[in-house]
SEKE-350671 format. One record per residue: residue number from 0; x, y, z of N, C-alpha, C in turn. Coordinates in nm, 4 decimals. Example, Ala and Ser with C-alpha at 12.3 -4.5 7.8 and 13.67 -1.06 7.14 Angstrom:
2
[0 [1.3190 -0.5690 0.7800] [1.2300 -0.4500 0.7800] [1.3200 -0.3300 0.7800]]
[1 [1.2850 -0.2250 0.7080] [1.3670 -0.1060 0.7140] [1.2900 0.0030 0.7870]]
***
This chain:
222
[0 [0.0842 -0.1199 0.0000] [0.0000 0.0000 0.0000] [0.0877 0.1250 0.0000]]
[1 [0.0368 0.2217 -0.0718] [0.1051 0.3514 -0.1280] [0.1300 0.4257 0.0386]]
[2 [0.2272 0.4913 0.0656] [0.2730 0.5762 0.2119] [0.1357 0.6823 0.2170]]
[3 [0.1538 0.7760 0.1169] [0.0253 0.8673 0.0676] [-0.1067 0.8120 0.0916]]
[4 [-0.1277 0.6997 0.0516] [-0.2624 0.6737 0.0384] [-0.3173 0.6163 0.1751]]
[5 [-0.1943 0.5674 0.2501] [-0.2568 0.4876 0.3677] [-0.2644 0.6126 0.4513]]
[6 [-0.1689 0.6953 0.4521] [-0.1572 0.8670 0.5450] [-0.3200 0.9057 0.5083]]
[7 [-0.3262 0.9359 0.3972] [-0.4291 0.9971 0.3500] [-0.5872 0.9140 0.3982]]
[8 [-0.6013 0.7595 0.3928] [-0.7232 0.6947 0.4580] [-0.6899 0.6973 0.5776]]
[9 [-0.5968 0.7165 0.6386] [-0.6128 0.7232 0.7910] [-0.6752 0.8779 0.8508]]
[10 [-0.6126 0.9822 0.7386] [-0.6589 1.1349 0.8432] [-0.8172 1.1172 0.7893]]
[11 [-0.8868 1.0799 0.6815] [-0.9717 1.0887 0.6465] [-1.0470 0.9969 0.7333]]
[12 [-1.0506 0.8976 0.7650] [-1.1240 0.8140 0.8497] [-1.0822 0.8837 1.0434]]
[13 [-1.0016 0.9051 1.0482] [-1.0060 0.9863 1.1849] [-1.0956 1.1214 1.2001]]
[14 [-1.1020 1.2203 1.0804] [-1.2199 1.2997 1.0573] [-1.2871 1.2907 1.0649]]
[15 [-1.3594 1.2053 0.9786] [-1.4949 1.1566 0.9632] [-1.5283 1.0808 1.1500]]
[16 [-1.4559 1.0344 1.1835] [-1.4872 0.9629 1.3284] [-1.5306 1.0538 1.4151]]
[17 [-1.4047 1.1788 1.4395] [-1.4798 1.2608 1.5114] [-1.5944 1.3397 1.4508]]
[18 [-1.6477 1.3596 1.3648] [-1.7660 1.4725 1.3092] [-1.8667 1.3752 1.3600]]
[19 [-1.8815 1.1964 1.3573] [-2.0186 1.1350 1.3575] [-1.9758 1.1378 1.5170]]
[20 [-1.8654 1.1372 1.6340] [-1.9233 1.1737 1.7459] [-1.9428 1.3087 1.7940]]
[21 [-1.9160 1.4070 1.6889] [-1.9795 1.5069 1.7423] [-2.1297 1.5253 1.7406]]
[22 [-2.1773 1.4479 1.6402] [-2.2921 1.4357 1.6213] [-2.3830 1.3295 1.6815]]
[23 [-2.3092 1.2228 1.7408] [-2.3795 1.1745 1.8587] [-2.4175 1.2460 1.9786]]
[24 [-2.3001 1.2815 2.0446] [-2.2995 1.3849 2.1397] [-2.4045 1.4382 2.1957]]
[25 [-2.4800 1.5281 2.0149] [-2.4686 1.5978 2.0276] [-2.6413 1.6497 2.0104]]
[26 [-2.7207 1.4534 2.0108] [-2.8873 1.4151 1.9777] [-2.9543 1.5180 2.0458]]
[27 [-2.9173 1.5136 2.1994] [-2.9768 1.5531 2.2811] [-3.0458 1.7129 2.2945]]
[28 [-2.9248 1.7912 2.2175] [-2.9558 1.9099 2.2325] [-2.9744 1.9909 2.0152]]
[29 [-2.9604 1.8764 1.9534] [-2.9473 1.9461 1.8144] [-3.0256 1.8397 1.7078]]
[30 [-3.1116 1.8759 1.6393] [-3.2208 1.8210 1.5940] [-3.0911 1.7570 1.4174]]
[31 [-3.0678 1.5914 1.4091] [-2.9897 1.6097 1.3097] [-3.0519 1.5842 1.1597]]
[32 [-3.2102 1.6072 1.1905] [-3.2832 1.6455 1.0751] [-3.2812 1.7490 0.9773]]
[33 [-3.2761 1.8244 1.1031] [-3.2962 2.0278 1.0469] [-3.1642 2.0688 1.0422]]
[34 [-3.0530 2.0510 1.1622] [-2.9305 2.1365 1.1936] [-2.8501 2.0389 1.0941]]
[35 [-2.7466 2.1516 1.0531] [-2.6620 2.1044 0.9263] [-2.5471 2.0190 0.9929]]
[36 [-2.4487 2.0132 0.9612] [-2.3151 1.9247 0.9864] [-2.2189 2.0847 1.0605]]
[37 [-2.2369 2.1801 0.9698] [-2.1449 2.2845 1.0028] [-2.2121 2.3520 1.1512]]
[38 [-2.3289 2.3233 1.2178] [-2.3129 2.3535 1.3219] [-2.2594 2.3544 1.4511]]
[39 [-2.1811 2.2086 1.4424] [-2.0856 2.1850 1.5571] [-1.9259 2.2859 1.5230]]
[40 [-1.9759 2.3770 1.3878] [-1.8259 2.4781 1.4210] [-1.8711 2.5838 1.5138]]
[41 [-2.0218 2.6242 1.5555] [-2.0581 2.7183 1.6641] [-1.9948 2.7175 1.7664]]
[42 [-1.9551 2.8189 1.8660] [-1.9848 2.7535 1.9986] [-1.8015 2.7155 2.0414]]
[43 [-1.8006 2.7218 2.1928] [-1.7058 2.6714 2.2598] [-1.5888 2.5468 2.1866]]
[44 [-1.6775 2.4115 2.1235] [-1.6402 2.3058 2.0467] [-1.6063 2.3239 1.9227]]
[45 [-1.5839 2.4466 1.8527] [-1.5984 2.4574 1.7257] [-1.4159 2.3945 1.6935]]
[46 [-1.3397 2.4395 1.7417] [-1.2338 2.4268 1.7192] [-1.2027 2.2447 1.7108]]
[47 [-1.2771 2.1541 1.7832] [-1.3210 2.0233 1.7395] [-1.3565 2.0226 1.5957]]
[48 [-1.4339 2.0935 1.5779] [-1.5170 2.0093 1.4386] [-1.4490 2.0777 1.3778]]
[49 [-1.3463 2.2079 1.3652] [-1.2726 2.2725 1.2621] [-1.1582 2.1784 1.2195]]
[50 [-1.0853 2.1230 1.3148] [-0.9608 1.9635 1.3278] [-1.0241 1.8759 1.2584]]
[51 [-1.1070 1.8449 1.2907] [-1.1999 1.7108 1.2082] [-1.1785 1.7393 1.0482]]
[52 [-1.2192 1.8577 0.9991] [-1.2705 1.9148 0.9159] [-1.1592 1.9200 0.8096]]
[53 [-1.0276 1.9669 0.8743] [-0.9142 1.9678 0.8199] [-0.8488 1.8688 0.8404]]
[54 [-0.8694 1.7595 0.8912] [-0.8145 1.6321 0.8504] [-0.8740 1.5535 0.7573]]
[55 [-0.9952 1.5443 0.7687] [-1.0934 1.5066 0.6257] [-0.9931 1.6058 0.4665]]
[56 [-0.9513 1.7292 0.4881] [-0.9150 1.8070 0.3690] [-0.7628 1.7634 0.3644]]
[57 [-0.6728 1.7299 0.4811] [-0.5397 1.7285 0.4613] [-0.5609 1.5340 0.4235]]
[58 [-0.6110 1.4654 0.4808] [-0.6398 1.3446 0.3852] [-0.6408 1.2920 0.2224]]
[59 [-0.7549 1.4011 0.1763] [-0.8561 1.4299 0.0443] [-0.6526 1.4816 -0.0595]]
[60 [-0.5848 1.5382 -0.0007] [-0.4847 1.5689 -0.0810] [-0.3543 1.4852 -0.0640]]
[61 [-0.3685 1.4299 0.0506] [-0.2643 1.2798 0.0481] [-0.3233 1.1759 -0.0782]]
[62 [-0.4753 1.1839 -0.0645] [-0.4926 1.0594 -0.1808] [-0.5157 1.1132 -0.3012]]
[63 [-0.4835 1.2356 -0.3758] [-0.5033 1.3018 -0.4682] [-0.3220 1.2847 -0.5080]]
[64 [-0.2219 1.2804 -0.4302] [-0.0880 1.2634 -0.4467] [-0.1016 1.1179 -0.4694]]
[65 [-0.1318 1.0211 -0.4029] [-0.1138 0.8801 -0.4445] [-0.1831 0.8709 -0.5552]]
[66 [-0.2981 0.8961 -0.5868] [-0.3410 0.8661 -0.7307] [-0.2722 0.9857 -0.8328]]
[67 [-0.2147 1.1026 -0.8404] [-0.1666 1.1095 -0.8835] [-0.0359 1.0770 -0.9547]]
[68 [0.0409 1.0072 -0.8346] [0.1579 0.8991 -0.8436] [0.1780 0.7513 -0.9345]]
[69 [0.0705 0.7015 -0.9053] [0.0141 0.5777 -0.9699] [-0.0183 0.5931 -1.1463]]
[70 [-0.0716 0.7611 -1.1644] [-0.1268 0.8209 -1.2848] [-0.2694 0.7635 -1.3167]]
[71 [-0.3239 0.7152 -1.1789] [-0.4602 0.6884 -1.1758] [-0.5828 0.7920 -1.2235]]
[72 [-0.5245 0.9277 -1.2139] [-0.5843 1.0654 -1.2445] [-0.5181 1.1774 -1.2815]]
[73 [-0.5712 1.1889 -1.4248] [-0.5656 1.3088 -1.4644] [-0.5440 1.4343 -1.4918]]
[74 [-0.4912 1.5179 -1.5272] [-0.4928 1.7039 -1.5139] [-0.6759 1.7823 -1.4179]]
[75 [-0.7678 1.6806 -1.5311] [-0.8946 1.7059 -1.4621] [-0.9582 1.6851 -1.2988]]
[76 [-0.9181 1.5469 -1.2977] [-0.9955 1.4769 -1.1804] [-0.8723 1.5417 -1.0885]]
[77 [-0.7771 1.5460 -1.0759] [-0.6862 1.6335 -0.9998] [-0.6848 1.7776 -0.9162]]
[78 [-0.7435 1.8502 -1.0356] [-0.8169 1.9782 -1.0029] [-0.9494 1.9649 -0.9127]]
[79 [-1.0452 1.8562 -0.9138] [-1.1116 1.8556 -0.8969] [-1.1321 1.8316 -0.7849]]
[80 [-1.0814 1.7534 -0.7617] [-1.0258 1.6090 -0.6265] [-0.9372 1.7567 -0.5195]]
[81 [-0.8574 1.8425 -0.5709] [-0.7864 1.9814 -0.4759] [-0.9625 2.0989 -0.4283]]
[82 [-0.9811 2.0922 -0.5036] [-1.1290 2.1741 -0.4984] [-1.1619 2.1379 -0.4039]]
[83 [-1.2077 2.0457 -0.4015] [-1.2032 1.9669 -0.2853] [-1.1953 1.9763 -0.1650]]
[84 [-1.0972 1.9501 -0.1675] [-0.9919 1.9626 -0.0256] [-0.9907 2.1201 -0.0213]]
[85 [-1.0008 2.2106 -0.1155] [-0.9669 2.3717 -0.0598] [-1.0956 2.4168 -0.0087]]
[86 [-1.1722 2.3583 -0.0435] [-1.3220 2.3420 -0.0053] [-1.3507 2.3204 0.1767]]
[87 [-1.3196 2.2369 0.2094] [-1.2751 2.1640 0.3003] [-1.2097 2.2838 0.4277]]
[88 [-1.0956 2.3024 0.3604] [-1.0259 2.3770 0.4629] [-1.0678 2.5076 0.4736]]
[89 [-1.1656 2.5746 0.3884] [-1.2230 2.7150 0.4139] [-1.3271 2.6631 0.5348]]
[90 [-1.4182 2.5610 0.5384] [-1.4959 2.5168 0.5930] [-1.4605 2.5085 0.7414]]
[91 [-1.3397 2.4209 0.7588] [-1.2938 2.4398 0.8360] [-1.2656 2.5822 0.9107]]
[92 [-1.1860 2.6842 0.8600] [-1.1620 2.7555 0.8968] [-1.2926 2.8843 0.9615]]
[93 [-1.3582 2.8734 0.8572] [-1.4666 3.0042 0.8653] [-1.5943 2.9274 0.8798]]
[94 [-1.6410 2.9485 1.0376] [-1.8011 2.9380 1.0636] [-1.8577 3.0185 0.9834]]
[95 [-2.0119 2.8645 1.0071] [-2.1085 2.9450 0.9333] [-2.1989 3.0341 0.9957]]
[96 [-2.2691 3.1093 0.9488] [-2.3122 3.1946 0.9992] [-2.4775 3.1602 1.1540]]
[97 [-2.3639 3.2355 1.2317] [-2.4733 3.2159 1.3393] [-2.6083 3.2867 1.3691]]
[98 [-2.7207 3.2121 1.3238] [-2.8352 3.3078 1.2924] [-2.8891 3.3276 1.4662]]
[99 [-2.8355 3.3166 1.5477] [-2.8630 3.3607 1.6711] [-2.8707 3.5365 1.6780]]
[100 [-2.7833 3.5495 1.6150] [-2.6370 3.7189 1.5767] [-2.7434 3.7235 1.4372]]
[101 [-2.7065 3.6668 1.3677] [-2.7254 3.7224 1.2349] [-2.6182 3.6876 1.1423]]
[102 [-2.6633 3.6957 1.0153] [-2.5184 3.6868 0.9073] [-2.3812 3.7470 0.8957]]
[103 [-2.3240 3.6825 0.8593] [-2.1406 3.7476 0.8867] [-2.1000 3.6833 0.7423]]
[104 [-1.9371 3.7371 0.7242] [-1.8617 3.7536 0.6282] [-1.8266 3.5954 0.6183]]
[105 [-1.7418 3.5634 0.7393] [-1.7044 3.4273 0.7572] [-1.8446 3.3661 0.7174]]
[106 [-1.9326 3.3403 0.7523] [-2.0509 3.2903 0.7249] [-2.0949 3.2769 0.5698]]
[107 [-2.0560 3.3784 0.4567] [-2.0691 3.3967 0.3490] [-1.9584 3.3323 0.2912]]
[108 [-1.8271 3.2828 0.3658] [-1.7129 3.1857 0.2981] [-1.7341 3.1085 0.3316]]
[109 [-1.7516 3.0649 0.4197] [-1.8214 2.8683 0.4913] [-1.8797 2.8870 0.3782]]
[110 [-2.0379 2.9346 0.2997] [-2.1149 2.8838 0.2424] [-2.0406 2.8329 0.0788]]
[111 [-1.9675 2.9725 0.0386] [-1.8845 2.9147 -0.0801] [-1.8331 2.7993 -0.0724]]
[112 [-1.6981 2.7397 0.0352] [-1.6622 2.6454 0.0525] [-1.7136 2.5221 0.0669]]
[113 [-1.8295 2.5527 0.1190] [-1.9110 2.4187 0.1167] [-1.9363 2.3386 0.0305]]
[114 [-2.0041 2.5180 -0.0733] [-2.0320 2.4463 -0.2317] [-1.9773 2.3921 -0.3057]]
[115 [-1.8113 2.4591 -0.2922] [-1.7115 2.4285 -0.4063] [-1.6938 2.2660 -0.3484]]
[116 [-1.6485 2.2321 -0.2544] [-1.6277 2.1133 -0.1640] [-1.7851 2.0224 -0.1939]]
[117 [-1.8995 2.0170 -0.2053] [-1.9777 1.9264 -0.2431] [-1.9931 1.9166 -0.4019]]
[118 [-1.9910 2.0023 -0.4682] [-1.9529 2.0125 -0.6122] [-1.8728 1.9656 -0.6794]]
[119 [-1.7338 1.9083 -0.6029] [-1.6378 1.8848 -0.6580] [-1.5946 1.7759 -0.6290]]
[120 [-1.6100 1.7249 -0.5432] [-1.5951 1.5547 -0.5385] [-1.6674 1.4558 -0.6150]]
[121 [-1.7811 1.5175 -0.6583] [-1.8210 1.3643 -0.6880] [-1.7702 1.3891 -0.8351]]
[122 [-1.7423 1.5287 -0.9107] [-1.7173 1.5853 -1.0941] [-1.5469 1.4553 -1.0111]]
[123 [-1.4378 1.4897 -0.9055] [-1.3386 1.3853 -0.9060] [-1.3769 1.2572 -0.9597]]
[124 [-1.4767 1.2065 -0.8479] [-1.4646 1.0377 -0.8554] [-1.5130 0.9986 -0.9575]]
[125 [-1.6466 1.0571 -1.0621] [-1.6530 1.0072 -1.1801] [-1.5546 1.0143 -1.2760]]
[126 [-1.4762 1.1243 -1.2389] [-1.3697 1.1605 -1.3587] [-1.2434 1.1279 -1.3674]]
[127 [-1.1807 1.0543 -1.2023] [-1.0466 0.9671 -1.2276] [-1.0937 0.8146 -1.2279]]
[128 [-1.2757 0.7734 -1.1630] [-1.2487 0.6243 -1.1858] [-1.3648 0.5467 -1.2513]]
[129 [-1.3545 0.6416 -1.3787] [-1.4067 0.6464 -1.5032] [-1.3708 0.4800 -1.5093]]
[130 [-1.4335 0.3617 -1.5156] [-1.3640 0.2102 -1.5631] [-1.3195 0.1633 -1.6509]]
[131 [-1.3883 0.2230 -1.7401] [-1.3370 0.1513 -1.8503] [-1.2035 0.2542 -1.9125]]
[132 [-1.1809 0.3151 -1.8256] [-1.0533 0.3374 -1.8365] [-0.9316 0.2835 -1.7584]]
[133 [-0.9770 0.2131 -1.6714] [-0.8794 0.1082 -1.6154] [-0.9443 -0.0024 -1.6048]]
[134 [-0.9301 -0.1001 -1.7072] [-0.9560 -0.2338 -1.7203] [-0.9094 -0.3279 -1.6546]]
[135 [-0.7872 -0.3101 -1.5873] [-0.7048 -0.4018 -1.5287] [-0.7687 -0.4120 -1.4044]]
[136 [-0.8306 -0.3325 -1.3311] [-0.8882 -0.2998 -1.2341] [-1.0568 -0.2439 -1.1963]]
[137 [-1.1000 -0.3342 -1.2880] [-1.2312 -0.2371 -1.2963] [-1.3557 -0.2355 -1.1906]]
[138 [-1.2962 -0.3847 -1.1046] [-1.4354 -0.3990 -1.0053] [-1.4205 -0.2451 -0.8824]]
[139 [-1.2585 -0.2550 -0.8264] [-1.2283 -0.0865 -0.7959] [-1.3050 0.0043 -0.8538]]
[140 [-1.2303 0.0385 -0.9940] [-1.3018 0.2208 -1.0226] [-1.4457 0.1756 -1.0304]]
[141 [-1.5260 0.0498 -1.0746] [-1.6651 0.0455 -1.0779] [-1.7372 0.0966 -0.9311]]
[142 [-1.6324 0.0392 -0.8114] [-1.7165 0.0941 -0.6667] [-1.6895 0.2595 -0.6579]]
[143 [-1.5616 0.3088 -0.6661] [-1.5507 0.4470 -0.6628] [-1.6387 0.5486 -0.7745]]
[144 [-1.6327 0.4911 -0.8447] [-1.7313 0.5392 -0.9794] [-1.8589 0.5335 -0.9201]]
[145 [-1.9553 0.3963 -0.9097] [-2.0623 0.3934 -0.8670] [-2.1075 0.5442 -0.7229]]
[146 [-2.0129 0.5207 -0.6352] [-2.0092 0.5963 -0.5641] [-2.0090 0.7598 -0.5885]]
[147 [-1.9354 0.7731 -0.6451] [-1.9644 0.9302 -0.7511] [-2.0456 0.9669 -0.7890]]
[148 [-2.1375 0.8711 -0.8799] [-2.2804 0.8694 -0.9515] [-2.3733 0.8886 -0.8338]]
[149 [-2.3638 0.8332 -0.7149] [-2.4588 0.8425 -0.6329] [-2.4836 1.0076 -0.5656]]
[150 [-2.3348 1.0356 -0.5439] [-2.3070 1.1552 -0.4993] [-2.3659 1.2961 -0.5609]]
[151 [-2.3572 1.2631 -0.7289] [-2.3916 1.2906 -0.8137] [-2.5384 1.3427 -0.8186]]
[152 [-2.5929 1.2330 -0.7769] [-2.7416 1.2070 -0.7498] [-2.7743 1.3021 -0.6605]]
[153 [-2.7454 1.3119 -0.5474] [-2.7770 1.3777 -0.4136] [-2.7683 1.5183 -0.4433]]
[154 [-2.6633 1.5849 -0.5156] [-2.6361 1.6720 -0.5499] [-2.7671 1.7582 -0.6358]]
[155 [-2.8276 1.6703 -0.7797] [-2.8933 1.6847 -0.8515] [-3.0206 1.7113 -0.7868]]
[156 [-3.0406 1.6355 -0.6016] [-3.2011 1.6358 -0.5947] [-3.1986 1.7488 -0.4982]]
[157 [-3.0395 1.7996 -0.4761] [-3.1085 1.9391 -0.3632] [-3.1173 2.0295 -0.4568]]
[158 [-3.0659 2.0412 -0.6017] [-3.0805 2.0975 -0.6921] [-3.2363 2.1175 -0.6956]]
[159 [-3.2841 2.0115 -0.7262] [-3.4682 2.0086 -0.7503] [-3.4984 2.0463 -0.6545]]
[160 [-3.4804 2.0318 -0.5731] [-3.5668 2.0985 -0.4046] [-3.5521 2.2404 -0.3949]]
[161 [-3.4440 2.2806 -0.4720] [-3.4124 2.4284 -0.4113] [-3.5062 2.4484 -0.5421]]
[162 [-3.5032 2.4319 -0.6314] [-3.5742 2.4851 -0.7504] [-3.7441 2.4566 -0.7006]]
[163 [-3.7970 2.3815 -0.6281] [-3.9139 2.3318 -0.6321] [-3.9498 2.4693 -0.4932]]
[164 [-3.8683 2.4655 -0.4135] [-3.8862 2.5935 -0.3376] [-3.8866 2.7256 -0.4169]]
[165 [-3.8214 2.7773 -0.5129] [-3.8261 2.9048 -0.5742] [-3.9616 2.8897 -0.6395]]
[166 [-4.0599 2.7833 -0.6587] [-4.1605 2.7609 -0.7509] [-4.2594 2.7766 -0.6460]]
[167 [-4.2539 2.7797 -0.5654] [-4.3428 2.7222 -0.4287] [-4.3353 2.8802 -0.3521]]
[168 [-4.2189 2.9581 -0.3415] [-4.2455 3.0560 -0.2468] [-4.2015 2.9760 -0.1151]]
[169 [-4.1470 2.8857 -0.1140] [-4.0573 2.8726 0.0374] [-3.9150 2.9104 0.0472]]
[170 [-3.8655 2.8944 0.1401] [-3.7461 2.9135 0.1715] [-3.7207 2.7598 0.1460]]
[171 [-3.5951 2.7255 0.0436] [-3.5045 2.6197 0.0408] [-3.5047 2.5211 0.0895]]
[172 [-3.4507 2.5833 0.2259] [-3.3980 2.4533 0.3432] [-3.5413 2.4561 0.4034]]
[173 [-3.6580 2.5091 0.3677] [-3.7595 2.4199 0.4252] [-3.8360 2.2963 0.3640]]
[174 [-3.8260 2.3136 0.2192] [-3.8298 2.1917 0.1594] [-3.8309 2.0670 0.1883]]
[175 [-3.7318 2.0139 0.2130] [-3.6248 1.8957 0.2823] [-3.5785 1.9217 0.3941]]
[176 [-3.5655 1.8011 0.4568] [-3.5309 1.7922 0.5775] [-3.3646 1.7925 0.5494]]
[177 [-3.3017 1.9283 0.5746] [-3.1691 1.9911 0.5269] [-3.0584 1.9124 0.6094]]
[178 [-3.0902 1.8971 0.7198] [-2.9591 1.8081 0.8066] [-2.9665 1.6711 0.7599]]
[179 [-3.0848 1.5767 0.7538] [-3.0678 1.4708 0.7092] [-3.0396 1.4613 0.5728]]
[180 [-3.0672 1.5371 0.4463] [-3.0186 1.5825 0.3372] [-2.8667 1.5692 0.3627]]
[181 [-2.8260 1.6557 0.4096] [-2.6690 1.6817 0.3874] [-2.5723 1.5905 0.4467]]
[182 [-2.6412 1.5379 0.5504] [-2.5567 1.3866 0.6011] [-2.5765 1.3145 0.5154]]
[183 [-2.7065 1.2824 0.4526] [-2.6617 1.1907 0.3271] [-2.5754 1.1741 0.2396]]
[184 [-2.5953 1.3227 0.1864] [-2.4562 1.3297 0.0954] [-2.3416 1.3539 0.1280]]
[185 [-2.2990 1.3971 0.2893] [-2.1106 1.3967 0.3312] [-2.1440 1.2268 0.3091]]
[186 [-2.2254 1.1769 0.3752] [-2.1496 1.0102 0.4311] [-2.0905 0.9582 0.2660]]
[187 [-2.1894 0.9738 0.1648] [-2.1751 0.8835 0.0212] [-2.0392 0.9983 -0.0599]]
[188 [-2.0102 1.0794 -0.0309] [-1.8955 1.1564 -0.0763] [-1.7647 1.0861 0.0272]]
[189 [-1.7879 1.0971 0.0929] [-1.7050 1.0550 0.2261] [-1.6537 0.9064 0.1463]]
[190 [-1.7504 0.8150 0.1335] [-1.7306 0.7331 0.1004] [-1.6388 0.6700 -0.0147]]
[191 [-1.6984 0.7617 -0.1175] [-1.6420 0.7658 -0.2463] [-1.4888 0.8119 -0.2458]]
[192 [-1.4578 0.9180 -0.1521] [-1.3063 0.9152 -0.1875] [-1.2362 0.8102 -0.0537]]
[193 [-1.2920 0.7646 -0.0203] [-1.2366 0.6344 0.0518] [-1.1699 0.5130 -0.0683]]
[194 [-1.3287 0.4785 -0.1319] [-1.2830 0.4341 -0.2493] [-1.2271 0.5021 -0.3354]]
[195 [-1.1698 0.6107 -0.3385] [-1.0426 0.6475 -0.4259] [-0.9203 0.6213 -0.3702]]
[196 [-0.9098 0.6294 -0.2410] [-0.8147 0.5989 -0.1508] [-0.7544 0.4368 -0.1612]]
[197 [-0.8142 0.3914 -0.1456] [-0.8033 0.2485 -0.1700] [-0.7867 0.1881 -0.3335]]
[198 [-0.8721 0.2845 -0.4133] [-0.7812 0.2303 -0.5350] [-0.7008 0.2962 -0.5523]]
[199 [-0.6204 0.3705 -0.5783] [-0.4822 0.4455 -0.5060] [-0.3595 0.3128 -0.4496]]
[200 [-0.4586 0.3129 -0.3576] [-0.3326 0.2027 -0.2529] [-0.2974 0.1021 -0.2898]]
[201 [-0.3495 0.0125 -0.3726] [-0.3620 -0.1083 -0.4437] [-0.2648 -0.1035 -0.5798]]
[202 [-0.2184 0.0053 -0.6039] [-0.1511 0.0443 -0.7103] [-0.0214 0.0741 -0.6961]]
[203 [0.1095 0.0042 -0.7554] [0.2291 0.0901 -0.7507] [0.2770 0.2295 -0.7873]]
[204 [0.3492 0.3041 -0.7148] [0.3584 0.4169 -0.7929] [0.4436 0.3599 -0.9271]]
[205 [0.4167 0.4885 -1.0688] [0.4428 0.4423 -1.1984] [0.5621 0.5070 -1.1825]]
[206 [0.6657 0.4414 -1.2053] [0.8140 0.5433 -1.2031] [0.8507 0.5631 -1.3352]]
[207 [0.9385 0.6263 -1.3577] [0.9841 0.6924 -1.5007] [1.0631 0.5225 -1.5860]]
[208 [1.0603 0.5130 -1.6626] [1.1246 0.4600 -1.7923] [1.2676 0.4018 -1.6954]]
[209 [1.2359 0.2856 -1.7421] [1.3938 0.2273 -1.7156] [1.4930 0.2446 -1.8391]]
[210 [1.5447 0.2356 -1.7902] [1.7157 0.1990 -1.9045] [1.7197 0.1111 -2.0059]]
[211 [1.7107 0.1169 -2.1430] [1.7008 0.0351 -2.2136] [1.8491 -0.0875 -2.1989]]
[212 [1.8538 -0.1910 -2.1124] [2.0133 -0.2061 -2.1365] [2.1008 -0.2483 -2.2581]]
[213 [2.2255 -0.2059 -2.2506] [2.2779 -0.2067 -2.4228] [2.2780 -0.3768 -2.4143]]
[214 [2.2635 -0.3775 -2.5615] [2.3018 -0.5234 -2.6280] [2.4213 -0.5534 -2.5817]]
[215 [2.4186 -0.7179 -2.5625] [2.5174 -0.8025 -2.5145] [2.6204 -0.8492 -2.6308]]
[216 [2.7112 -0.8023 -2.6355] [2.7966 -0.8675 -2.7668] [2.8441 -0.9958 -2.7313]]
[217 [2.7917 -1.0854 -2.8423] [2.8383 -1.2407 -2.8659] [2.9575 -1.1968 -2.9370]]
[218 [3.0305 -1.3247 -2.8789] [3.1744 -1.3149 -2.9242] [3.1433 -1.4586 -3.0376]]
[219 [3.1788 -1.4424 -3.1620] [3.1774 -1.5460 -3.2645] [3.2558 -1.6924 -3.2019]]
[220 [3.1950 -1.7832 -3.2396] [3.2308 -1.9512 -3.1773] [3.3998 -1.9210 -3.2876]]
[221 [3.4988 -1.9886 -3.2429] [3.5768 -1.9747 -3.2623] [3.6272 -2.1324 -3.3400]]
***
């Protein structure tokens, strides 16, 4: 297994660990129907879920180096797969806005980041584990792929919801139940670059061109 890729599934699976116990925690007092994922950056604990947050992003670019290494991905899925992760670490950094107070600046970059960061993972995983571009390996990119498509999916139906709200005269996030919405789609994104991670790891890195070695001169039978 690739150094990168195992670094990279380990910060990513330690992230993800702490965000679902912050969200155990956290039944009692936060509805995880309605309240989003970015609400455990509020508050005393925020600096928890900001660590989480940026280990999920410093992960997402360990396995963007191993599959880049391998040449598992692209100029495209590369860009995409960093989006990502820069996504990630704004998130981290800048709460969202606390409607206790009211709207803020930081609050208006959480929201970008969010977007760019759910937008851009799943355009990655369809686009480095495309299968039938690696044949040798296809039951892999078929799960990371599949996984993309799904992501894909989730993406497309808050699309319709938000559109079915501008048709309707509601507000958006009343539509859908917005927290269980959006856990859906971290867990199946989450997922998907796991399975990039892992096909990554399974792969040698591709090193440059060996040495053609010179011809052996036979000496004529005498």
């Amino acid at each position: 297994m690739q150094q990168a890729a195992r670094w990279g599934l380990g910060a990513v699976g330690a992230g993800a660990a702490v965000i679902a116990a912050l969200d155990l925690a956290s039944l009692d007092r936060m509805n995880p129907l309605r309240r989003t994922i970015s609400e455990h950056g509020l508050g005393e604990q925020g600096w928890v879920f900001g660590v989480a947050v940026a280990l999920l992003a410093a992960g997402s670019v360990a396995i963007g180096v191993a599959l880049a290494r391998t040449r598992l991905a692209g100029v495209f899925g590369t860009v995409a797969l960093m989006a990502w992760s820069a996504g990630l670490f704004v998130v981290a950094y800048f709460p969202k806005h606390d409607w206790s107070v009211g709207p803020s600046v930081d609050g208006h970059i959480h929201r970008v980041g969010s977007l760019v960061a759910f937008l851009s993972l799943p355009l990655a995983a369809v686009v480095i584990a495309r299968p039938w571009r690696h044949a040798e390996r296809r039951r892999d990119a078929l799960v990371a792929f599949g996984l993309g498509v799904c992501s894909v999916l989730w993406v497309a139906g808050i699309g319709a919801m938000v559109l079915v709200g501008a048709e309707s005269g509601l507000p958006w996030y009343r539509v859908m139940p917005l927290g269980l919405v959006e856990r859906g789609l971290a867990v199946t994104e989450v997922a998907a670059l796991v399975a990039l991670g892992v096909f990554a790891a399974r792969r040698q890195p591709v090193a440059g061109r060996q040495p053609v070695p010179a011809a052996v001169a036979v000496e004529p039978e005498r």
